[in-house]
C-alpha positions as CSV (number, residue, x, y, z in Angstrom):
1,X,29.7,-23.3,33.7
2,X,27.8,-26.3,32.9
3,X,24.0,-26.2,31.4
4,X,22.9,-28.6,34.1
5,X,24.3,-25.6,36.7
6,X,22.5,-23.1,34.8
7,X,19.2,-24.5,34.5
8,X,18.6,-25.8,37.5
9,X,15.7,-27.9,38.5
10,X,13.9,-26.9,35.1
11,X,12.8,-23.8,36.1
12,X,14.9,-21.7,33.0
13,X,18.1,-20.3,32.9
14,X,19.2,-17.8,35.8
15,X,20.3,-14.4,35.6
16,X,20.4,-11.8,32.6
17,X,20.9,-13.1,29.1
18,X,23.2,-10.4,28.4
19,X,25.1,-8.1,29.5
20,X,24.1,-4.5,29.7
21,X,24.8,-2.1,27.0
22,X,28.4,-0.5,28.0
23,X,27.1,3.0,26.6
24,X,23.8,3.5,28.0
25,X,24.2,1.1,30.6
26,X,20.6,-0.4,30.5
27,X,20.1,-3.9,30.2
28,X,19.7,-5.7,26.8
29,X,16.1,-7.4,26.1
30,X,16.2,-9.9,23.7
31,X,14.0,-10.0,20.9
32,X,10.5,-11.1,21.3
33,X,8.2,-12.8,19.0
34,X,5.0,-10.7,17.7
35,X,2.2,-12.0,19.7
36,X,-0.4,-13.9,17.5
37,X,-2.9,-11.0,17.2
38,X,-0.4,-8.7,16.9
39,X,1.5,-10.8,14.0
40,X,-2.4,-11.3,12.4
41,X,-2.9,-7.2,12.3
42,X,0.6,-7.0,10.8
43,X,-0.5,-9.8,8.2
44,X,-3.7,-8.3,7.2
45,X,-1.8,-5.0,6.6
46,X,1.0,-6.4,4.4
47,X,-1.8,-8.0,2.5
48,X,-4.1,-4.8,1.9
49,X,-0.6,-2.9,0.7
50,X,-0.2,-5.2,-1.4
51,X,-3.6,-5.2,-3.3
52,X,-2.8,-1.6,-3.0
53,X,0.0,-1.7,-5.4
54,X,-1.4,-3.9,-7.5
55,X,-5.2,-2.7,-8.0
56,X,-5.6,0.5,-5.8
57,X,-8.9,1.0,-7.3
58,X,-10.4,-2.1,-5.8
59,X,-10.1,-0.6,-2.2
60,X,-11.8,2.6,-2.6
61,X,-14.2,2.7,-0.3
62,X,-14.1,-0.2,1.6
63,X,-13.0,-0.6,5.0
64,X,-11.2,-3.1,6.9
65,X,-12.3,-4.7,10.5
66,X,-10.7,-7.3,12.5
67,X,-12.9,-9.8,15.2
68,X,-11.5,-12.5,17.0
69,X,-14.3,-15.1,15.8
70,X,-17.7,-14.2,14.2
71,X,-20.9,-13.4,16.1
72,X,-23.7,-15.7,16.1
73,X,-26.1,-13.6,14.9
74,X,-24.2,-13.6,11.8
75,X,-26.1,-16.1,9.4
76,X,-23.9,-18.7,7.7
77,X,-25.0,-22.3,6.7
78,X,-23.5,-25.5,7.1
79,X,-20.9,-26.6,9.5
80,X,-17.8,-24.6,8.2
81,X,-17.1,-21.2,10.3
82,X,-16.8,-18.2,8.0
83,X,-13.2,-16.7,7.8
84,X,-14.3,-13.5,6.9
85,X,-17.3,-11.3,6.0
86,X,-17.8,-9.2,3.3
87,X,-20.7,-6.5,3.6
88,X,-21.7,-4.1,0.7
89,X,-21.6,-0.1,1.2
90,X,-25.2,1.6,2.6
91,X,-26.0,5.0,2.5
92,X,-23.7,6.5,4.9
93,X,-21.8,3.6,5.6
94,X,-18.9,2.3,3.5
95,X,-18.2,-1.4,1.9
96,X,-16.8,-3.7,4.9
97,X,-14.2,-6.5,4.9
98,X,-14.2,-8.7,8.2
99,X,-11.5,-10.9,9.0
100,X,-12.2,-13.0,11.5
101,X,-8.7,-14.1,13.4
102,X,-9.1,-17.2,15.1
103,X,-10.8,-20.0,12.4
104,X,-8.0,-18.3,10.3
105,X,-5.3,-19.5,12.7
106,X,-6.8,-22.3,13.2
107,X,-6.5,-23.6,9.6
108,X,-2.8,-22.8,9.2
109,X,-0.5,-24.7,10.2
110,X,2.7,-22.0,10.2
111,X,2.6,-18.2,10.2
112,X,3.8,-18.1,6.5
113,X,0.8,-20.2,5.8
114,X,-1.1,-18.0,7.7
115,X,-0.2,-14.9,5.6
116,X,-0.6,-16.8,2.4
117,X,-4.4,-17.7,4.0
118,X,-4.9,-14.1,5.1
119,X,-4.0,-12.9,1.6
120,X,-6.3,-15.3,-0.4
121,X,-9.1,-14.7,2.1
122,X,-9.0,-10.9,1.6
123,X,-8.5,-11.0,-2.3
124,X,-11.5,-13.5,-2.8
125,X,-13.7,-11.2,-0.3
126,X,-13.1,-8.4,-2.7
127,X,-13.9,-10.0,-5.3
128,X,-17.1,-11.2,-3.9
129,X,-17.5,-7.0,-2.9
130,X,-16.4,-5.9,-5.8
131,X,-17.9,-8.4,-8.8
132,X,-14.2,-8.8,-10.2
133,X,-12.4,-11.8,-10.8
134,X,-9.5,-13.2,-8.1
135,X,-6.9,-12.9,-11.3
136,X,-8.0,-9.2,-11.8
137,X,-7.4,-7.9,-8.1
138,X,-4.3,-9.6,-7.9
139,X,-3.0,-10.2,-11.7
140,X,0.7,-11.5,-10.6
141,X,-0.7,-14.3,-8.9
142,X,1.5,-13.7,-6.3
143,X,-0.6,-14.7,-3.5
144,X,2.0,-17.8,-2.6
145,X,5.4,-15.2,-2.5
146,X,5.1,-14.2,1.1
């Protein structure tokens, strides 16, 4: 069958990819792509495990939020947008790292870059929490091996 029968008039090929599973005989989904927010969640989770295992101690008690893009009532100066926010612990409240999603995305131009971004972002926010150094949270410098 030719590619010009298959696909015709642009509108994407017709019919089922596959064919269906001869045991179960349900149809075979191809695999899908994480959706961008879903693929940032799964980013800033690889990078807080792997803090984790390298300097557990910096994440005691500090908690992890994701927002799409910052509020404007959050105060920051100049023209840059913030990529993240990091707000000390209060009486009944604990420390706070805010990762904001989209000026991340924005500035990386693949989604390896983008894990590489989300990783730095997080380490130098705890680091600005914390009062520690970037090479004492993560010691390896391993912050380009994703």
């Amino acid at each position: 069958m030719s590619s010009r029968r298959r696909d015709r008039h642009q509108r994407g090929i017709r019919g089922p990819l596959a064919l269906p599973n001869p045991l179960t005989k349900t149809p075979a989904r191809p695999a899908r792509p994480a959706d961008r927010a879903g693929f940032f969640l799964d980013a800033v989770q690889s990078s807080v495990d792997q803090i984790a295992g390298q300097a557990p101690d910096v994440l005691a008690g500090v908690t992890f939020g994701v927002e799409d893009v910052p509020y404007l009532e959050t105060a920051w100066t100049g023209r840059q947008v913030p990529l993240a926010a990091a707000v000390e612990a209060a009486p009944g409240r604990p420390a706070q790292v805010v990762i904001y999603r989209r000026p991340l995305e924005h500035r990386a131009a693949t989604r390896r870059g983008l894990r590489i971004l989300v990783y730095r972002t997080i380490v130098e926010q705890l680091a600005a929490l914390t009062g520690r150094s970037v090479d004492e949270i993560d010691p390896s410098g391993s912050r380009d091996d994703f």
